[in-house]
ROVOSE-782600 format. One record per residue: y, z, x of N, C-alpha, C, CB in turn; residue in three letters. Coordinates in steps of 0.02 Angstrom, whole numbers, plus 50000, padded with zeros to 5 digits. Glycine has a CB too. Layout:
! residues N
     n.v     n.w     n.u    ca.v    ca.w    ca.u     c.v     c.w     c.u    cb.v    cb.w    cb.u   type
       Y       Z       X       Y       Z       X       Y       Z       X       Y       Z       X    ala
...
//
This chain:
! residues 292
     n.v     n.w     n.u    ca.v    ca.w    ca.u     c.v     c.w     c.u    cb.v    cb.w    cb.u   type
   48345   52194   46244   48354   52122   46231   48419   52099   46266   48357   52107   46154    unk
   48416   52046   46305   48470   52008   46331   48504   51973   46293   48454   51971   46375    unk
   48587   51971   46274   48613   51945   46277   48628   51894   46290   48623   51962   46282    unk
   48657   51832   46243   48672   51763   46275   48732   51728   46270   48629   51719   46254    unk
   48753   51675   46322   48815   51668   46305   48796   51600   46300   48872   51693   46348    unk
   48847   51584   46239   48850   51527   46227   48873   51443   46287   48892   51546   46176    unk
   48837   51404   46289   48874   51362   46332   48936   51344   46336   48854   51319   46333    unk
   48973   51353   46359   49050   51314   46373   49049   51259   46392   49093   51339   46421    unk
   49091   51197   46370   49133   51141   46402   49170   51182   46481   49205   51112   46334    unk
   49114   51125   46528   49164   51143   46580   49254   51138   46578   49141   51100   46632    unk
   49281   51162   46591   49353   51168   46614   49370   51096   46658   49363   51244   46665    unk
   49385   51031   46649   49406   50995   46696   49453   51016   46758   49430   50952   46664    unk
   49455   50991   46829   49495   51029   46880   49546   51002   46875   49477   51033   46946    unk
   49619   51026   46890   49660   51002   46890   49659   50926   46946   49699   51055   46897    unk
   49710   50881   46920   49721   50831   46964   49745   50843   47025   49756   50791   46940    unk
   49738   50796   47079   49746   50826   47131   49821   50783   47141   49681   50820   47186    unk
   49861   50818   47221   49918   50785   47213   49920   50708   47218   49958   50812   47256    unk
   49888   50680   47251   49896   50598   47261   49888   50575   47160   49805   50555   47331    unk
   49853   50585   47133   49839   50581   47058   49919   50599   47021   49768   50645   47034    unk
   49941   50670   47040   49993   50687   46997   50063   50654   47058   49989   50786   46973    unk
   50066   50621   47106   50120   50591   47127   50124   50515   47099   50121   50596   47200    unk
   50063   50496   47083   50065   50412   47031   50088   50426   46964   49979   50371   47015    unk
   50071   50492   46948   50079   50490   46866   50182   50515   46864   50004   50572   46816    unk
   50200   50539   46926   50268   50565   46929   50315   50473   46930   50277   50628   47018    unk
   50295   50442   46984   50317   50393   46995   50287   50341   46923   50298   50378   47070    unk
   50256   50353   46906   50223   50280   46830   50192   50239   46888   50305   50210   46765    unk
   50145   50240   46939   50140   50175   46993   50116   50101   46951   50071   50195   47060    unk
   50080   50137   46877   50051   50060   46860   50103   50034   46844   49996   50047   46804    unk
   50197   50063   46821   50227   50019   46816   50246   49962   46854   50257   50040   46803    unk
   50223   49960   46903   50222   49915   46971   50210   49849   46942   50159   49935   47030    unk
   50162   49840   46912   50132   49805   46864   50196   49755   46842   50099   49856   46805    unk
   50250   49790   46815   50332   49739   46796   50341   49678   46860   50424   49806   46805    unk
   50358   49727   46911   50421   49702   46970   50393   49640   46997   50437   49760   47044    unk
   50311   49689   47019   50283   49641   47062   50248   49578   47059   50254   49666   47088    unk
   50242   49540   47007   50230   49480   46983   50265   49431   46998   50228   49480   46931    unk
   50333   49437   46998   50405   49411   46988   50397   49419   47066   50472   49458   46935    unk
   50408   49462   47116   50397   49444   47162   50370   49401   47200   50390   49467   47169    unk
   50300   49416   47166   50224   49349   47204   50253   49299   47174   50120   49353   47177    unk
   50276   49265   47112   50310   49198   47083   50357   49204   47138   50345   49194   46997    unk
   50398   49220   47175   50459   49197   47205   50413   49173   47274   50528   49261   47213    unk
   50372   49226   47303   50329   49204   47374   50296   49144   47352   50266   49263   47404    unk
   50272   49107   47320   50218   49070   47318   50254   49021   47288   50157   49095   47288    unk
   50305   48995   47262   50384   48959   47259   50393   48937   47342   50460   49028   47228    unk
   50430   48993   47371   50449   48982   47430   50403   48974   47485   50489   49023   47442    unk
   50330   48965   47467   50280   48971   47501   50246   48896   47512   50240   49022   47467    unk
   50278   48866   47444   50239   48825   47408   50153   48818   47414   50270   48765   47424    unk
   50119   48889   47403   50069   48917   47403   50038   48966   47434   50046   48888   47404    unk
   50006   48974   47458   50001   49033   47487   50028   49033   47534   49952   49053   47497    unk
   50059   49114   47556   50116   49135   47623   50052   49140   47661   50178   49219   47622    unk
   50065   49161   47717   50004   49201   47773   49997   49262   47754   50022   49208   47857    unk
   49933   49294   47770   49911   49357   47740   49955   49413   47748   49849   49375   47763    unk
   49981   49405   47823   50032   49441   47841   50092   49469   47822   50042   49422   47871    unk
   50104   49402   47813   50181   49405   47762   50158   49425   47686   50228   49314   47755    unk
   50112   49407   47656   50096   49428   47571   50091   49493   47586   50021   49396   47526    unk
   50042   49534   47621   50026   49584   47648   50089   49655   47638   50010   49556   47718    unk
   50139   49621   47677   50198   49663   47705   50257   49668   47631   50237   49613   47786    unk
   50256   49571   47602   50289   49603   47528   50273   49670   47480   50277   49552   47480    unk
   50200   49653   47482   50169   49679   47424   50173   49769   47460   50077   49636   47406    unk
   50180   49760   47514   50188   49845   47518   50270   49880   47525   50143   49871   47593    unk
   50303   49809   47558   50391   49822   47541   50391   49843   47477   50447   49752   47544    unk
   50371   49805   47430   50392   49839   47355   50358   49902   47326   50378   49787   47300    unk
   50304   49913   47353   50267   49972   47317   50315   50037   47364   50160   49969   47333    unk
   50322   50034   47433   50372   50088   47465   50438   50076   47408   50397   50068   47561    unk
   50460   50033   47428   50538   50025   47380   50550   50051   47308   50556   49948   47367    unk
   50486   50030   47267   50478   50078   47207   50495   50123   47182   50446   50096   47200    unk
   50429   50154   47263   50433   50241   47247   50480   50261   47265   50388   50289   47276    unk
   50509   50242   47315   50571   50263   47349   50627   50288   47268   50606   50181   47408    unk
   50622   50219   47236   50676   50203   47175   50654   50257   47140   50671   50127   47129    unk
   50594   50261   47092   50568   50320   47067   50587   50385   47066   50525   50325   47086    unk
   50563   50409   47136   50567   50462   47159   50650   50491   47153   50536   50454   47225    unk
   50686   50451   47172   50763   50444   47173   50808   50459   47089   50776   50357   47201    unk
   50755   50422   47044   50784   50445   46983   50736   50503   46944   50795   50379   46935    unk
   50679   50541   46964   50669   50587   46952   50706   50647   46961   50630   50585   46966    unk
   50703   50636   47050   50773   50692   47061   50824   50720   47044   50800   50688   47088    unk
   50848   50651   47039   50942   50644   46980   50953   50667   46912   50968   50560   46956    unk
   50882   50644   46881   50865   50684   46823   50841   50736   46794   50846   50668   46806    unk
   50814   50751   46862   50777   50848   46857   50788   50892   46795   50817   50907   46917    unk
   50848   50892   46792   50890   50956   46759   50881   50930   46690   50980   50969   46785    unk
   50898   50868   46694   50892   50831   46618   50824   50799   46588   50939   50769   46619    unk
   50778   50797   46618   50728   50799   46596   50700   50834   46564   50705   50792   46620    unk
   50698   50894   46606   50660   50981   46578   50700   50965   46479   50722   51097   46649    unk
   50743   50938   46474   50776   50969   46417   50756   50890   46358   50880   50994   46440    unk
   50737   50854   46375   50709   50785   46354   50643   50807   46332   50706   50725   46415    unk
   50597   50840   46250   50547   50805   46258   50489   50766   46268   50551   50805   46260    unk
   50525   50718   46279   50489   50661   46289   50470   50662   46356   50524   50602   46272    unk
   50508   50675   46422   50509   50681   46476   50500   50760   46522   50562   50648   46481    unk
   50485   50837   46474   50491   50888   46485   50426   50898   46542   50496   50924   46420    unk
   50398   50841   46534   50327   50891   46607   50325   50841   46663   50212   50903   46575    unk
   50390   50816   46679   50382   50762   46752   50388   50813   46797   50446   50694   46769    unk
   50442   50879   46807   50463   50906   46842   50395   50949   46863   50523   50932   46818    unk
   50342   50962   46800   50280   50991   46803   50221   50963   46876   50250   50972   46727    unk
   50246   50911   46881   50157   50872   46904   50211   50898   46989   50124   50733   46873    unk
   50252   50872   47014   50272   50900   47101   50311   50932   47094   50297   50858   47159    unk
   50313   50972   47140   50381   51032   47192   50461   50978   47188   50346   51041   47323    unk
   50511   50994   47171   50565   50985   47184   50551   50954   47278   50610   51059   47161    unk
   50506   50990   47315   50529   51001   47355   50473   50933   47396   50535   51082   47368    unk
   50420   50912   47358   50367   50862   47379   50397   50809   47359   50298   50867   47351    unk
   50455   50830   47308   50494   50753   47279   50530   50722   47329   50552   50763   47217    unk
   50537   50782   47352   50624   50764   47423   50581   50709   47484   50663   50881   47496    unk
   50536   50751   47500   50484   50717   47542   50456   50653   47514   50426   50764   47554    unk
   50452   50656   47464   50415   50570   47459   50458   50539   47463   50377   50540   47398    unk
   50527   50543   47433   50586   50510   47444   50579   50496   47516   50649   50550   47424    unk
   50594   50536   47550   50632   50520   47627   50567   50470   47651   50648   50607   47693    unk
   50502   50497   47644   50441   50456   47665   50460   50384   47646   50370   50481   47627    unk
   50440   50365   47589   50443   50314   47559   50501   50271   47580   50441   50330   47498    unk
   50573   50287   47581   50638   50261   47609   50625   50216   47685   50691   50331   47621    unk
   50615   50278   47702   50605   50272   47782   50527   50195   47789   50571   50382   47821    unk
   50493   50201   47760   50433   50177   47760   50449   50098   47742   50386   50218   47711    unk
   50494   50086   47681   50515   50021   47658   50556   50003   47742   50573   50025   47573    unk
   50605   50050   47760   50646   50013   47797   50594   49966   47862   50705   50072   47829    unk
   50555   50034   47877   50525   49986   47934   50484   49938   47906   50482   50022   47988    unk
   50468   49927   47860   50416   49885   47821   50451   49807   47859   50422   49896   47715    unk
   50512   49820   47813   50564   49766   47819   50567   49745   47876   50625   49780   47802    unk
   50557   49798   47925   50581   49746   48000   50541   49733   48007   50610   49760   48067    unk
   50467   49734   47996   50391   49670   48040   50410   49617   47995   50277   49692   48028    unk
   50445   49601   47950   50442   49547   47919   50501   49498   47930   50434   49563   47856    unk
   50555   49507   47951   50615   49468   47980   50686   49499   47985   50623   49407   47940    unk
   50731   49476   48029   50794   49519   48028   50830   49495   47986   50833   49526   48085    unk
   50821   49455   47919   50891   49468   47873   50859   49525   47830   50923   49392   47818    unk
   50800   49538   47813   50758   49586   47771   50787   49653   47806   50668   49575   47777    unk
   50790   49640   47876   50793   49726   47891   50867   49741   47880   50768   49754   47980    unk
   50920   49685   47886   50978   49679   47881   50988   49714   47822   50998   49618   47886    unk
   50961   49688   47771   50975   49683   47685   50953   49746   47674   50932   49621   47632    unk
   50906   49769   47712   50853   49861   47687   50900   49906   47639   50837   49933   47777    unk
   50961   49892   47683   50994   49979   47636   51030   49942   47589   51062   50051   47687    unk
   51066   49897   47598   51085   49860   47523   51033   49866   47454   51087   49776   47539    unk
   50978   49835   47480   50925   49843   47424   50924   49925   47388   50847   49825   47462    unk
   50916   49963   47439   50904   50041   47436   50972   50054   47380   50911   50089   47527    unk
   51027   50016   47401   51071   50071   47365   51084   50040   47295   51148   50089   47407    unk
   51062   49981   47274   51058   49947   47194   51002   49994   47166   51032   49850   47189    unk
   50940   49988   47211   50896   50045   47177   50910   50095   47155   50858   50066   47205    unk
   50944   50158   47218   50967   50201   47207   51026   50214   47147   50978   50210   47260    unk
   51068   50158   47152   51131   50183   47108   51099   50170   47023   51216   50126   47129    unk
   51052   50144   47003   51048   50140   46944   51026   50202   46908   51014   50091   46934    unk
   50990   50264   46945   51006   50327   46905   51054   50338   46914   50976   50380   46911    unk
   51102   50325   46946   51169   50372   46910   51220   50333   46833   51238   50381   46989    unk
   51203   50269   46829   51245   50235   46793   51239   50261   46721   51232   50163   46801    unk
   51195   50308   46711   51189   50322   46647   51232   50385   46618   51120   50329   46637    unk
   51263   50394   46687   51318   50453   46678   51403   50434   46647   51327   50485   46759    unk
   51405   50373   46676   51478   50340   46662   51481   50280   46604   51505   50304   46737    unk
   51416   50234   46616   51413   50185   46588   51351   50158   46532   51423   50153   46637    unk
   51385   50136   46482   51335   50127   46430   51280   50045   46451   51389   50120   46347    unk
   51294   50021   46484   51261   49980   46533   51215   49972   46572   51281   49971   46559    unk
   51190   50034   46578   51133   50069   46633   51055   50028   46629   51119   50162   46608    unk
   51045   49985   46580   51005   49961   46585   50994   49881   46612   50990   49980   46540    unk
   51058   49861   46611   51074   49797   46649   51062   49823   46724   51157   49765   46634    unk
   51088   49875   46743   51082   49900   46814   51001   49912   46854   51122   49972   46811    unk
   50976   49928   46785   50900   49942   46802   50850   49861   46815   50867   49991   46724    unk
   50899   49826   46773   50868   49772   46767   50886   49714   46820   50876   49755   46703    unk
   50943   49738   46844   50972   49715   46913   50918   49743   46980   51058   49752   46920    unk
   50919   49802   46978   50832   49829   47017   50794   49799   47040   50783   49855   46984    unk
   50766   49793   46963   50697   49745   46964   50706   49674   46987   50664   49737   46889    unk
   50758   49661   46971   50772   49595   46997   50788   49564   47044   50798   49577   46978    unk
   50804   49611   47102   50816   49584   47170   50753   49569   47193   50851   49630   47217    unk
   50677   49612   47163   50628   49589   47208   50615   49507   47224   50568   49618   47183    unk
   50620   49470   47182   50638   49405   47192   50660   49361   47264   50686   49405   47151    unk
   50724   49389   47250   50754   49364   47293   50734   49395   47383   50826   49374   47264    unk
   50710   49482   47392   50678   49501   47430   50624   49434   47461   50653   49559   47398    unk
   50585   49449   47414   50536   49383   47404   50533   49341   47465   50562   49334   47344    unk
   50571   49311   47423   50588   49216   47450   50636   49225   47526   50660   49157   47369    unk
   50680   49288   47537   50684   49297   47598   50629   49320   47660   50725   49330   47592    unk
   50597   49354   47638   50544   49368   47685   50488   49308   47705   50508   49426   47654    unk
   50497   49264   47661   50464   49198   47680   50494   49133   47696   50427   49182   47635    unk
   50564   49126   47690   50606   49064   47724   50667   49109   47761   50642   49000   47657    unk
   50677   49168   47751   50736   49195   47787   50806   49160   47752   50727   49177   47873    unk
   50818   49135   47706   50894   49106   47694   50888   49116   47607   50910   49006   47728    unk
   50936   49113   47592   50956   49116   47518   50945   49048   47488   51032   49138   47508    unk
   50910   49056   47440   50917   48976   47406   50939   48971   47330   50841   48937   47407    unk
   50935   48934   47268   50941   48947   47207   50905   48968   47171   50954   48914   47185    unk
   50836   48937   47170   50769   48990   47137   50758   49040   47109   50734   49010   47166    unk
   50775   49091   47196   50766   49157   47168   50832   49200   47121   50748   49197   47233    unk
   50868   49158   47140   50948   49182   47101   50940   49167   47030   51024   49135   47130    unk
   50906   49126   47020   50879   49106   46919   50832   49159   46910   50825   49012   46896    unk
   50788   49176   46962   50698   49208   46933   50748   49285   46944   50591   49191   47009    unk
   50802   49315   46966   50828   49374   46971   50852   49385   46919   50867   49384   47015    unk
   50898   49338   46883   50938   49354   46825   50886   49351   46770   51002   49304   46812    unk
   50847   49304   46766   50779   49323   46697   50762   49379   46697   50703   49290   46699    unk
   50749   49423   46743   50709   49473   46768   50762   49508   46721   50696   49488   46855    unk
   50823   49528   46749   50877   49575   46749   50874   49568   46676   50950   49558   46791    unk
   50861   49505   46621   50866   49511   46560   50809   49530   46543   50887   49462   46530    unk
   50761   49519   46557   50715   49533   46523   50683   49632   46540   50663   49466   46541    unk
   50717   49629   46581   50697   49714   46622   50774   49740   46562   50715   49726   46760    unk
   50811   49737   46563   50860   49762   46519   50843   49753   46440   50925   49727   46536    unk
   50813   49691   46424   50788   49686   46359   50726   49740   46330   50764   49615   46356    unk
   50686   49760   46370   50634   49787   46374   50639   49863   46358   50611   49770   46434    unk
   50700   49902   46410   50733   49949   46442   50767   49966   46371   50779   49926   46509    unk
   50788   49944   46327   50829   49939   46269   50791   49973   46219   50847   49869   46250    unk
   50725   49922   46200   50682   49960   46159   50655   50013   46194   50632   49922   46132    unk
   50632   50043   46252   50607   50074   46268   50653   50131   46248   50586   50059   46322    unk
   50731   50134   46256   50780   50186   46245   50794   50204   46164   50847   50161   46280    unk
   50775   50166   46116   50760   50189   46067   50748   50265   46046   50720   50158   46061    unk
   50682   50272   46092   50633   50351   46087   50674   50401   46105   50564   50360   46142    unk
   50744   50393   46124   50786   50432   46174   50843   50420   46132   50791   50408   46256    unk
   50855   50401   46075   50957   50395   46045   50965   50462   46042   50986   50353   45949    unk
   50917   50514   45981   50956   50587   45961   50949   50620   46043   50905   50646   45884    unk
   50907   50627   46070   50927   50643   46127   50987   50647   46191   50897   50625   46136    unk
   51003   50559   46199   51045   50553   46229   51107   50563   46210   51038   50514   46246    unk
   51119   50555   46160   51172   50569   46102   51213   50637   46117   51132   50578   46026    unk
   51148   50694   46096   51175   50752   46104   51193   50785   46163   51144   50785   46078    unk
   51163   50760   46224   51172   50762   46301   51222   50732   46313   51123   50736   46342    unk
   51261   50687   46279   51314   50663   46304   51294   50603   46356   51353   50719   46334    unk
   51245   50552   46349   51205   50533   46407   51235   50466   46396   51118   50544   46409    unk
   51258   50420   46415   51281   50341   46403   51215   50313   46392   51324   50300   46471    unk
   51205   50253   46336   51169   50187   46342   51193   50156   46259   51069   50200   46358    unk
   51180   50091   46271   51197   50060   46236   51161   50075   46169   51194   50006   46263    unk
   51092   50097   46159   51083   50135   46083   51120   50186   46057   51024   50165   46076    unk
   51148   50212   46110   51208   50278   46098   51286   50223   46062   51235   50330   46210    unk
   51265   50164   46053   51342   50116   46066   51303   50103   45998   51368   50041   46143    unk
   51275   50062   46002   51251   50006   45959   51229   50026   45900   51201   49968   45986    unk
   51164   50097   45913   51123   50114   45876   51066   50081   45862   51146   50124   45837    unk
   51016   50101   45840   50933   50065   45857   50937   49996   45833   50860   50103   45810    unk
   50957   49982   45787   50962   49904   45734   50985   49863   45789   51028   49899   45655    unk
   51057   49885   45799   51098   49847   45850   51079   49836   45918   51153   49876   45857    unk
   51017   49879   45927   51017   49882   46004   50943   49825   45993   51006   49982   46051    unk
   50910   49841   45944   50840   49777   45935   50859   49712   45942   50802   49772   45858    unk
   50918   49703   45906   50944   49635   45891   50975   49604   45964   51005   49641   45829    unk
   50997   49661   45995   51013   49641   46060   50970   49647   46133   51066   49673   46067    unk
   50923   49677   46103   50854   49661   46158   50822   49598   46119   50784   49737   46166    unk
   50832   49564   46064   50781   49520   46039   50841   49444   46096   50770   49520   45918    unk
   50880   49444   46083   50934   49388   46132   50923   49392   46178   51002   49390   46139    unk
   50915   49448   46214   50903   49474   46298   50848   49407   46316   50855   49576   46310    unk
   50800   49434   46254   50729   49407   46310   50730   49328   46265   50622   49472   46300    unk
   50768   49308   46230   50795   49223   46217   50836   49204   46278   50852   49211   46141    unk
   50851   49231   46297   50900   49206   46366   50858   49204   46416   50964   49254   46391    unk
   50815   49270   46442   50773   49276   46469   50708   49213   46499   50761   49320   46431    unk
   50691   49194   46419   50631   49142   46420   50687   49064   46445   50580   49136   46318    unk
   50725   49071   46425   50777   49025   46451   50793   49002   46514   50822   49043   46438    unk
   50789   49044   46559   50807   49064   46606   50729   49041   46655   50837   49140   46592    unk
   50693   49082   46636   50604   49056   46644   50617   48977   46652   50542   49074   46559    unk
   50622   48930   46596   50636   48873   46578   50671   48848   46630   50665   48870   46520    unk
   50709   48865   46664   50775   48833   46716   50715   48855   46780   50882   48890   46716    unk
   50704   48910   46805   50657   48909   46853   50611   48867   46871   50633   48947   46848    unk
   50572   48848   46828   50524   48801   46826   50551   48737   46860   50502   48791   46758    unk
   50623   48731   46828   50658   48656   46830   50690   48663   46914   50734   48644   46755    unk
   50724   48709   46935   50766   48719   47008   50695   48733   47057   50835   48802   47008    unk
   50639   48755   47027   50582   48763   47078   50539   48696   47080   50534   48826   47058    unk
   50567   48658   47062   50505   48583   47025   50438   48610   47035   50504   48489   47076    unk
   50427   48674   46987   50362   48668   46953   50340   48615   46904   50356   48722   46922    unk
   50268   48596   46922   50239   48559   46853   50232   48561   46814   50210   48544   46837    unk
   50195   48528   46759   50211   48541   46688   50150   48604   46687   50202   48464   46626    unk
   50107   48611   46717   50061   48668   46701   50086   48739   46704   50007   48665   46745    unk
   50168   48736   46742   50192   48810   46701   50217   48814   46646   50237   48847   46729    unk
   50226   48742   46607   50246   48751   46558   50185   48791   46508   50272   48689   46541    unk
   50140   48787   46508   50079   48832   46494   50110   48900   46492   50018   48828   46551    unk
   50109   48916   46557   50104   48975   46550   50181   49027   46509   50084   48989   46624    unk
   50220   48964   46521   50283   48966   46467   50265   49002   46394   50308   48883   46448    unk
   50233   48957   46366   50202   48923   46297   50150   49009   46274   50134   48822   46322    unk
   50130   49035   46345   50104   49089   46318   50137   49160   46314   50051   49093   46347    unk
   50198   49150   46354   50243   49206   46357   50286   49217   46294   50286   49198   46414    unk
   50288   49175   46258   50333   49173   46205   50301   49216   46151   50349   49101   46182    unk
   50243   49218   46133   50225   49244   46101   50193   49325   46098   50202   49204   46092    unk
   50205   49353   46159   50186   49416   46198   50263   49450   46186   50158   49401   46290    unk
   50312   49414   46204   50374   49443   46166   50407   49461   46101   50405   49417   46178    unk
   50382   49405   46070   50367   49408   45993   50346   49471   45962   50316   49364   45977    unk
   50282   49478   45998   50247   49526   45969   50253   49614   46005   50173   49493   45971    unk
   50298   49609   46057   50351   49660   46071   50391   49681   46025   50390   49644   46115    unk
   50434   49632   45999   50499   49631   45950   50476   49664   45899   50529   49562   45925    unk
   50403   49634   45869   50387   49649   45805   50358   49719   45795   50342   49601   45782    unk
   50327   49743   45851   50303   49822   45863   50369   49858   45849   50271   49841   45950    unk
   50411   49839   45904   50483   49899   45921   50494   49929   45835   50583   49843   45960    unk
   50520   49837   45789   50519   49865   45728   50494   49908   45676   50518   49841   45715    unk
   50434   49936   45704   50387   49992   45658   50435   50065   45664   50292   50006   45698    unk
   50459   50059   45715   50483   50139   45763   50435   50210   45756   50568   50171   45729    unk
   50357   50138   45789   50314   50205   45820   50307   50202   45860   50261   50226   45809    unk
   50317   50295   45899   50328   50309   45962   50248   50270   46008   50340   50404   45966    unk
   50214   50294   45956   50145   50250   46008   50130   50188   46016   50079   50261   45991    unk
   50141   50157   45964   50150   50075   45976   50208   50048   46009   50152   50038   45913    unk
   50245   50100   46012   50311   50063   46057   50290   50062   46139   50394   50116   46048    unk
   50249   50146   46142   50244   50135   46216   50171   50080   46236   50234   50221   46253    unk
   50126   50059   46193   50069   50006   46197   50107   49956   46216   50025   49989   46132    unk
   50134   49939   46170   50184   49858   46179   50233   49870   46217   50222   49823   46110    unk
   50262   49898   46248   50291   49911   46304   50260   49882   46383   50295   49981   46297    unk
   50197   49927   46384   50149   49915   46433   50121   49866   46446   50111   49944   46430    unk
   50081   49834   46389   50001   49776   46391   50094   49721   46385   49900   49777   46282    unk
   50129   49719   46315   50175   49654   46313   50198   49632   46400   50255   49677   46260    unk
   50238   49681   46422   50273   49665   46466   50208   49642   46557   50333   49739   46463    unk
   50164   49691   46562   50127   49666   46599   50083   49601   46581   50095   49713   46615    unk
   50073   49566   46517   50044   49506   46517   50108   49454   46510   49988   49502   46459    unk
   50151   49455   46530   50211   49426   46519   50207   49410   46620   50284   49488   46471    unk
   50233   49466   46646   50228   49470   46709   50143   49431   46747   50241   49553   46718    unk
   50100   49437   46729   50040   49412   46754   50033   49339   46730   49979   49457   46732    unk
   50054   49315   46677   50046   49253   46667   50097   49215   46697   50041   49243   46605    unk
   50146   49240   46702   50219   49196   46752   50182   49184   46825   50312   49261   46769    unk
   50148   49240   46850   50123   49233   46936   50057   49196   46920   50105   49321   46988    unk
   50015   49187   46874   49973   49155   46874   49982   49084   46851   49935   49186   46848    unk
   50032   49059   46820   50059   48985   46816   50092   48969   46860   50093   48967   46766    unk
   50136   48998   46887   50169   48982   46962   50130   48976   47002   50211   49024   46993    unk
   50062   49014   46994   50032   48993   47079   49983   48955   47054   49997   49060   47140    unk
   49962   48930   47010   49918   48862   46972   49950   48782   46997   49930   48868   46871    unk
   50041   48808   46958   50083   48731   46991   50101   48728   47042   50141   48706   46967    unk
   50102   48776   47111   50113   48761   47167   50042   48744   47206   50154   48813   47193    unk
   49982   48762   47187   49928   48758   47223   49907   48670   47226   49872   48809   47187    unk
//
């Protein structure tokens, strides 16, 4: 008599690298920056740019990203493995595929920048090094998330240069919202990380404040923030139909604030994600409603 073996669940294959270099970098966090961007192009566009130019933003920032990404994985290597929360980033690439996407990606934004105009290619390594320096700020300074939020916030102003070439006021309002609201965000998100950072000796302001203190001060962040939104609208003479999309952001933050307060790790990272990306999609989708 033969023997039988029972069926098995196939074994799923491992991911392949393009799969585990998105999940190293977060790419859907892209999802934040780049909204705020398209609101600044389509501002300075006063509707649609040429395909060309939308084309070349939208891939300036996805190089610049990873570039950023990749840059604070590195920095953090050592300190990750010991996080956690963060113990299997070092898992998914090679130390040594990290180095390489870096230099790729760097190199890739810069030339990006020059098909699109010479103050962009001018500005390339400036941009690079606000990106760059915000993993280190968490070594000296309990601030590190204003820095991060400074990051995110140049895409803006990137923006509106690659489509008029000159500095105007606009993007200098839609940068600093950003910077609050990417720091407000950045705050609760650091929550999941106090006993951690604490005992690492790691700077941030929950290490200062402590969780209470640090809620209360991401809940102001993003009051200044929507504030700030408010003044954009007004220095961009948008119509009243972004006030709409105003009217719906307020309440996507709200209900950020009110999650953080549970202090669950899984609802923090939900409302983290869906809050902040329908926050970001409704700003580019009322901005390009009142400029159209």
């Amino acid at each position: 008599m033969t023997d039988t073996v029972a069926p098995t669940a196939a074994t799923p294959p491992p991911p392949g690298l393009f799969s585990r270099v998105l999940t190293f970098i977060r790419f859907s966090h892209t999802v934040f920056a780049l909204p705020f961007a398209l609101g600044a192009t389509f501002v300075a566009a006063r509707g649609w740019p040429s395909p060309q130019v939308l084309a070349l933003i939208v891939v300036a920032m996805v190089f610049a990203r990873t570039a950023a990404m990749t840059f604070n994985r590195l920095a953090d290597w050592e300190t990750d493995k010991l996080n956690p929360r963060t113990a299997g980033r070092h898992k998914l690439v090679s130390r040594g595929t990290a180095i390489g996407l870096l230099v790729a990606s760097t190199a890739a934004f810069v030339v990006t920048t020059g098909f699109i105009n010479r103050i962009c290619l001018l500005l390339s390594p400036v941009a690079l090094v606000i990106l760059f320096f915000y993993s280190l700020t968490k070594r000296f300074t309990s601030l590190s998330h204003f820095f991060l939020g400074l990051a995110l916030g140049i895409a803006p102003i990137g923006a509106w240069l690659a489509v008029r070439g000159r500095f105007d006021l606009p993007p200098f309002v839609l940068c600093a919202a950003v910077l609050l609201w990417v720091a407000g965000f950045d705050l609760i998100y650091a929550t999941q990380d106090e006993d951690f950072d604490r005992k690492a000796g790691l700077r941030s302001l929950v290490v200062t404040l402590g969780t209470p203190g640090t809620l209360v001060l991401a809940q102001w962040l993003h009051v200044a923030m929507w504030g700030l939104l408010v003044a954009f609208g007004l220095v961009a003479h948008l119509d009243r139909t972004y006030s709409i999309g105003l009217a719906l952001i307020l309440p996507a933050l709200v209900y950020e604030h009110h999650t953080a307060r549970k202090m669950d790790l899984g609802a923090i990272n939900r409302a983290f994600f869906y809050s902040n990306a329908f926050v970001g999609l409704v700003f580019v989708g009322a901005v390009l409603v009142a400029v159209l």
